[in-house]
C-alpha positions in Angstrom: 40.1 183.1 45.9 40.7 181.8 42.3 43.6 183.4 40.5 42.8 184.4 36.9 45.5 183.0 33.7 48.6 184.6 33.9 48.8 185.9 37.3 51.9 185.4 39.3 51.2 181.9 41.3 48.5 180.7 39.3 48.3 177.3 37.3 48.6 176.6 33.5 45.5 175.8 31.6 45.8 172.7 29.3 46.6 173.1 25.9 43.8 172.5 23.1 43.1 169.7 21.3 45.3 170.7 17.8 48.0 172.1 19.8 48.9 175.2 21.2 47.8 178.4 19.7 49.4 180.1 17.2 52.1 182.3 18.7 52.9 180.0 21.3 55.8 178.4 19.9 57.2 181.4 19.2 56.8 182.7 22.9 58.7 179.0 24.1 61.7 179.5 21.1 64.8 180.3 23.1 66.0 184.1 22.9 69.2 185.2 21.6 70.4 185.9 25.2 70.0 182.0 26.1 73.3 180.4 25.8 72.9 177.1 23.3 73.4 173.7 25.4 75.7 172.6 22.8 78.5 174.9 23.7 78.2 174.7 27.2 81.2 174.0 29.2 80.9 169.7 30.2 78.2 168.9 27.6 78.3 165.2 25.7 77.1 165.1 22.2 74.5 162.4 21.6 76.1 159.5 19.5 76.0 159.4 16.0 74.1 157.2 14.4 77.3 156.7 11.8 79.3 155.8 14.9 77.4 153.0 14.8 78.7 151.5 11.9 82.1 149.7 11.4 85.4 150.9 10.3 85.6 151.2 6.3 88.1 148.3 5.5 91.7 150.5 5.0 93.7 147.7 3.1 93.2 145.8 -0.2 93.4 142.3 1.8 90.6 143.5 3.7 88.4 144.9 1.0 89.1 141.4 -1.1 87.4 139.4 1.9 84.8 141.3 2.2 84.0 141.2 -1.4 84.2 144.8 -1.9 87.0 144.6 -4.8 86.6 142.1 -8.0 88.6 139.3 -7.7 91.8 139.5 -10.5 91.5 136.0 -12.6 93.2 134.6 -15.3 91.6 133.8 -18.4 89.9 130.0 -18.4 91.8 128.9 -22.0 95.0 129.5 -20.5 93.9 127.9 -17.1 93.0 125.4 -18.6 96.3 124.8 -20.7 98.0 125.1 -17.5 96.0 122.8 -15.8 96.6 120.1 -18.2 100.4 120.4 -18.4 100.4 120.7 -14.5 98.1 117.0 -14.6 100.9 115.4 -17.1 103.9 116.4 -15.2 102.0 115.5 -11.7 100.9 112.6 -13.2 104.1 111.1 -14.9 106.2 111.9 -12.0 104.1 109.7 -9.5 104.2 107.1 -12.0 108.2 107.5 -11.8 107.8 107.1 -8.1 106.3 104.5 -7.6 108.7 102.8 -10.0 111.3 104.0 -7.8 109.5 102.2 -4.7 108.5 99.0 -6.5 112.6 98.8 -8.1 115.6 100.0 -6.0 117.8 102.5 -8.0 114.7 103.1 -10.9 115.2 106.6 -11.6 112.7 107.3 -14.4 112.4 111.1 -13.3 116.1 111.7 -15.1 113.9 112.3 -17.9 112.9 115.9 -16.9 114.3 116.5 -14.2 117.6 115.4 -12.2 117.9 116.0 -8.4 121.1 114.6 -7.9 122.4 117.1 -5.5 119.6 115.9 -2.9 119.9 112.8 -0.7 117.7 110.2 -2.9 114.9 110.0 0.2 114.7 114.2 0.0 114.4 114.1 -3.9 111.8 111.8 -3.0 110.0 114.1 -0.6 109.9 116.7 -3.3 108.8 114.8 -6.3 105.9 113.4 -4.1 105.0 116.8 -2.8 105.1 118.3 -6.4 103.6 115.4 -8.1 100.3 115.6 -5.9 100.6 119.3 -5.8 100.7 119.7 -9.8 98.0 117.6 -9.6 95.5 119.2 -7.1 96.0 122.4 -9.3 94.7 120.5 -11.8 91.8 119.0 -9.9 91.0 121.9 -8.4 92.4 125.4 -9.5 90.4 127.8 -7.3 92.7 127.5 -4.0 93.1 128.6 -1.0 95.8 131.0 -0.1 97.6 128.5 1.9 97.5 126.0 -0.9 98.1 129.0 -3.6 101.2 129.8 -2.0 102.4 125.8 -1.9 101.7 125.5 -5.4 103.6 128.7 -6.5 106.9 127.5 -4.5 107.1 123.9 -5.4 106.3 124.8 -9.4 108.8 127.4 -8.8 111.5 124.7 -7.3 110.4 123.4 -9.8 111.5 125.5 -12.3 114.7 126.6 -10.9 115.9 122.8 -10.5 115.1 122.6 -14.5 116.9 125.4 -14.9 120.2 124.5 -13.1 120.2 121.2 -15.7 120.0 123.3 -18.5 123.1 124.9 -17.3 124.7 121.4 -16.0 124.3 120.4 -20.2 126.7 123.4 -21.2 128.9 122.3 -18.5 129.0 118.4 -19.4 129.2 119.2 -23.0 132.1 121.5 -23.1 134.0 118.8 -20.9 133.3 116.6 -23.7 131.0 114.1 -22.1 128.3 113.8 -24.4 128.2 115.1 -28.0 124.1 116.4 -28.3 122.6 117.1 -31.7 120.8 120.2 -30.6 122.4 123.0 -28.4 119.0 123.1 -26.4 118.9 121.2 -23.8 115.7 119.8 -23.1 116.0 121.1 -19.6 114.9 124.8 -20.9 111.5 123.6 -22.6 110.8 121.9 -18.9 111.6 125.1 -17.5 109.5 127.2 -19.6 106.7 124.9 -18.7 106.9 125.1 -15.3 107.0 128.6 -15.4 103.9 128.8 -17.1 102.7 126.7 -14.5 103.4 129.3 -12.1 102.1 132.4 -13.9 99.0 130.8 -14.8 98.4 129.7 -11.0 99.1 133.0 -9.6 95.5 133.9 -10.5 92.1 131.4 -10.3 90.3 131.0 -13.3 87.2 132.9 -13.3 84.2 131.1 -11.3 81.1 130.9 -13.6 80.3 128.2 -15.9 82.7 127.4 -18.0 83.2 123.9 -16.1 82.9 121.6 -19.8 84.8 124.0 -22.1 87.4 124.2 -19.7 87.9 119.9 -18.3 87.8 119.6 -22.8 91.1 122.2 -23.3 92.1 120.3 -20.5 91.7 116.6 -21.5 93.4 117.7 -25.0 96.1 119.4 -23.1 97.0 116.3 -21.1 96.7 114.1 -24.6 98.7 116.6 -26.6 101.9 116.2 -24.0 101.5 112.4 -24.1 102.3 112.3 -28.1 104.6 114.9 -27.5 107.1 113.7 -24.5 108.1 110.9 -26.5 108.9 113.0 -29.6 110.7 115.4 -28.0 112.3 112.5 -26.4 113.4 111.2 -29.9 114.4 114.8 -30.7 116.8 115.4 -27.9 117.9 112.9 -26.3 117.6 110.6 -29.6 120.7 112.9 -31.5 122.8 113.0 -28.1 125.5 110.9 -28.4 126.2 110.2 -24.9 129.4 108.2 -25.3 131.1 111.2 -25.7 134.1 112.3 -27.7 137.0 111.4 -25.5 138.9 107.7 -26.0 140.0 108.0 -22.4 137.1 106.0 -21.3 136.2 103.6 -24.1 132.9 101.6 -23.8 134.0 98.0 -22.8 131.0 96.9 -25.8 128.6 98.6 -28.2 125.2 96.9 -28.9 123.9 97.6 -32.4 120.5 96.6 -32.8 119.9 95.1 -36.6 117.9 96.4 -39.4 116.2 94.5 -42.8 118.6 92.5 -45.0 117.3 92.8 -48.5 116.8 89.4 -50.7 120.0 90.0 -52.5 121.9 89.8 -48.8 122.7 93.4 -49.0 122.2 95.5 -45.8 119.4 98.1 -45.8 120.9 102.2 -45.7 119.3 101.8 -41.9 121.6 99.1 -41.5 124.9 100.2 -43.4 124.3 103.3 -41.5 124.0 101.8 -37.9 127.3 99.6 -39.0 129.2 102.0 -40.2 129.1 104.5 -37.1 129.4 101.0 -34.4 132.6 100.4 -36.9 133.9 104.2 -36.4 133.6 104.0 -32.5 135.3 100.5 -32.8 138.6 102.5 -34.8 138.4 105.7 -32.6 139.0 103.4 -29.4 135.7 104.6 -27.9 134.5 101.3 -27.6 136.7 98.0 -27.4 133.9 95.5 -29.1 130.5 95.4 -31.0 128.3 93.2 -30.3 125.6 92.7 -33.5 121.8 91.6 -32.7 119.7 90.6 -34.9 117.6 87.4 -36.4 116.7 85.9 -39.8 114.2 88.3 -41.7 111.8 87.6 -44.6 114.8 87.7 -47.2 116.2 84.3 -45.5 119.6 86.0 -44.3 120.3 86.1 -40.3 120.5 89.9 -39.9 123.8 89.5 -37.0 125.5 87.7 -39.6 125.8 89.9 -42.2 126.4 92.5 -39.2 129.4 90.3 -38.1 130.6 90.1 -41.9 130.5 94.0 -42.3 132.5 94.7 -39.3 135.0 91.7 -40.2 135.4 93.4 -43.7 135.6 96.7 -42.8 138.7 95.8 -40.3 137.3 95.3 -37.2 138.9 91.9 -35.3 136.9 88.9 -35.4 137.6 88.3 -31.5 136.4 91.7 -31.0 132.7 91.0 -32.6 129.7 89.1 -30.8 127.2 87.8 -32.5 123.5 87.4 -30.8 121.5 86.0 -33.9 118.5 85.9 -31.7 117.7 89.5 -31.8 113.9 89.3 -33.5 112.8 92.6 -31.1 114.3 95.5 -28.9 113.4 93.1 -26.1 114.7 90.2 -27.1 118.3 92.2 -27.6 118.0 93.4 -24.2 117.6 90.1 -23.1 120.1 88.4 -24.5 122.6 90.8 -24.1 122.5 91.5 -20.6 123.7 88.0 -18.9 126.5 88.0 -21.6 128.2 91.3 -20.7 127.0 90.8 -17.3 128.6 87.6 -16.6 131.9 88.9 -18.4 132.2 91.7 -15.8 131.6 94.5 -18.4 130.1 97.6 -16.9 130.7 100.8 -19.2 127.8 99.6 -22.2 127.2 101.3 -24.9 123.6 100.8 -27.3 123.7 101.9 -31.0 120.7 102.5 -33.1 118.6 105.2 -35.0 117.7 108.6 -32.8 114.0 107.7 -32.8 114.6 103.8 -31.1 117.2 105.0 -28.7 114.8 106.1 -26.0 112.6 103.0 -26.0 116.3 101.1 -26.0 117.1 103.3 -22.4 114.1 102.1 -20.8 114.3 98.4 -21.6 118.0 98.3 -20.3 116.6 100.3 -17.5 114.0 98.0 -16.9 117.2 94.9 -16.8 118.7 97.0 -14.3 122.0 98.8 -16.7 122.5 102.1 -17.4 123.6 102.1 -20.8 125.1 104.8 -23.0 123.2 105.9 -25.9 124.9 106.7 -29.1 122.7 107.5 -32.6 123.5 106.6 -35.7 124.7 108.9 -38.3 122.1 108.9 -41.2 123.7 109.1 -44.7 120.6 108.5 -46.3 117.6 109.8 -46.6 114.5 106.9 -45.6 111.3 107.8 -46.8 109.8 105.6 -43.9 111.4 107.9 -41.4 108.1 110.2 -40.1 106.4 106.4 -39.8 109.4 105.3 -37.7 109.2 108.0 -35.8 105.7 108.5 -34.8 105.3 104.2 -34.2 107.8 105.1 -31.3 105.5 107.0 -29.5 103.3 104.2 -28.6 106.0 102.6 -28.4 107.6 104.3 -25.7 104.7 104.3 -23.0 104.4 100.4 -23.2 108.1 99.7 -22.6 107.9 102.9 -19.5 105.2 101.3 -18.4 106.7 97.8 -18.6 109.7 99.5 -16.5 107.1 101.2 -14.1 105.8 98.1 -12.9 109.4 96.3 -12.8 
């Protein structure tokens, strides 16, 4: 027998096409008196569909490499400045190295920086490993961390070592072993440089397109400190008188480079002025004998001649003047100098001249192998050629470094 719908036992008709008729749903809807699933005692939660999804990043390294921060710069001008001191200094100091390989004991690095309480081959280490770092920066300013964190401690060595021969000048001065003409020692200004170096690399410029503007502030940066190193040269070390003011250790000689004789056979005021202060170290037992270099000028008078005859007169002994009357150039004085006071076993040497020349004098000795003393001359008069002087001495400079680069 067929059961009708709804009787106990009987089967489910299907539901219409549309879905179940209304009231229905309402009839299938849990009651209140059904306990919900969720609560029940053992039940799992489906996962989340945020579970999914990775940890947020928690610290600032992390959110940096995933680009979720801005990357901190530093402004491309003073990048760019940095860049181009960092290129000079890298630059000039594997220059110095490679004079030091090419000439046993060349030390051309004493002019920023002095190492002395390293073993040479470690000084050499570091200068390398500055030099090409300085330079990389230079190249290449957005770095890595690893090579961020190189550049920032050798600049900072750096800086420190700078530093500690800025303090060595207040200590060698008040022993009395060099008289300098400014109480800042050049040291400081390298300092000050290098820490700029440092600040400015902390950061990377910005990356966008700002590749000419910057390689042109740059370029001008690099130029700028090539006329510059040779006039602060001039400045500092020119007025150092590095003699010093004690008689306890008098030079065994003094070489004072000649000036223009006028027609008349009179000495120039460069001339008077560069005899009169060889003459004073001569009578203050700093030095025990001047030697005068010079040659025969357009006014027809041999320049070391009248030198010798100023000395003479002015009580200096005539066994106690040389006379090199071949002297027509700072490298012609150099030359002929050196096997004389060489082959009379003199070793403490003394050079005399005007601040600006007294650098370019350094090197060429240098270049000869002897480590000379530089003393300026004290200028009595006032030479309207002087700026001219000065500034001729910065070409001047490179072509004799270079000359003592390459040996």
């Amino acid at each position: 027998m067929e059961t009708g719908p709804g009787r106990a036992g009987g089967t489910t008709p299907p539901e219409p096409p549309g879905g179940p008729p209304a009231g229905v749903a309402a009839d299938h809807a849990p009651s209140a008196a059904e306990p919900d699933p969720a609560s029940a005692p053992g039940h799992v939660p489906p996962p989340s569909l945020d579970a999914t999804l990775p940890d947020s990043p928690t610290t600032a390294r992390e959110r940096e490499r995933l680009g979720l921060v801005e990357e901190k710069t530093r402004a491309w001008p003073i990048a760019a400045v940095a860049r181009g001191l960092a290129l000079f200094c890298g630059a000039f100091t594997l220059l110095n190295v490679v004079g030091a390989l090419r000439t046993p004991g060349f030390d051309e690095n004493i002019w920023w920086i002095d190492l002395h309480l390293l073993p040479q081959a470690a000084a050499l280490v570091f200068l390398v490993a500055a030099a090409l770092t300085l330079v990389g920066y230079a190249v290449r300013p957005r770095m890595s961390r690893w090579r961020r964190a190189v550049t920032l401690v050798l600049a900072g060595l750096c800086a420190v070592a700078t530093a500690g021969n800025g303090v060595d000048f207040y200590v060698l001065w008040s022993r009395g072993d060099f008289r300098p003409g400014l109480p800042l020692p050049l040291s400081f200004v390298f300092c000050a440089g290098f820490g700029f170096i440092f600040w400015a690399a902390l950061r990377p410029p910005p990356a966008g397109r700002r590749g000419l503007p910057a390689a042109a502030v740059l370029a001008v940066t690099a130029a700028a400190c090539v006329v510059l190193f040779p006039l602060a040269q001039e400045l500092f070390f020119g007025n150092t008188d590095y003699l010093g003011g004690s008689a306890s250790r008098p030079a065994d000689a003094v070489v004072v480079f000649g000036a223009e004789v006028h027609a008349d056979g009179s000495p120039s005021f460069v001339l008077m002025d560069r005899m009169d202060t060889a003459i004073a170290l001569c009578k203050d037992h700093r030095v025990k004998r001047i030697i005068v270099s010079g040659a025969v000028g357009v006014s027809g008078y041999n320049e070391a001649l009248v030198m010798r005859d100023m000395a003479v007169k002015a009580g200096v002994p005539s066994k106690d003047v040389v006379v090199d009357s071949a002297g027509v150039n700072t490298e012609a004085t150099v030359r002929d100098t050196v096997p004389f006071f060489g082959g009379v076993g003199w070793r403490r040497i003394a050079a005399e001249s005007d601040f600006y020349h007294l650098p370019r004098i350094k090197l060429a000795y240098a270049r000869a192998g002897w480590n000379v003393l530089t003393v300026p001359a004290h200028s009595t008069h006032r030479i309207p050629q002087t700026p001219f002087l000065v500034l001729r001495e910065v070409p001047a400079f490179w072509v004799y470094y270079l000359r003592a680069v390459g040996g």
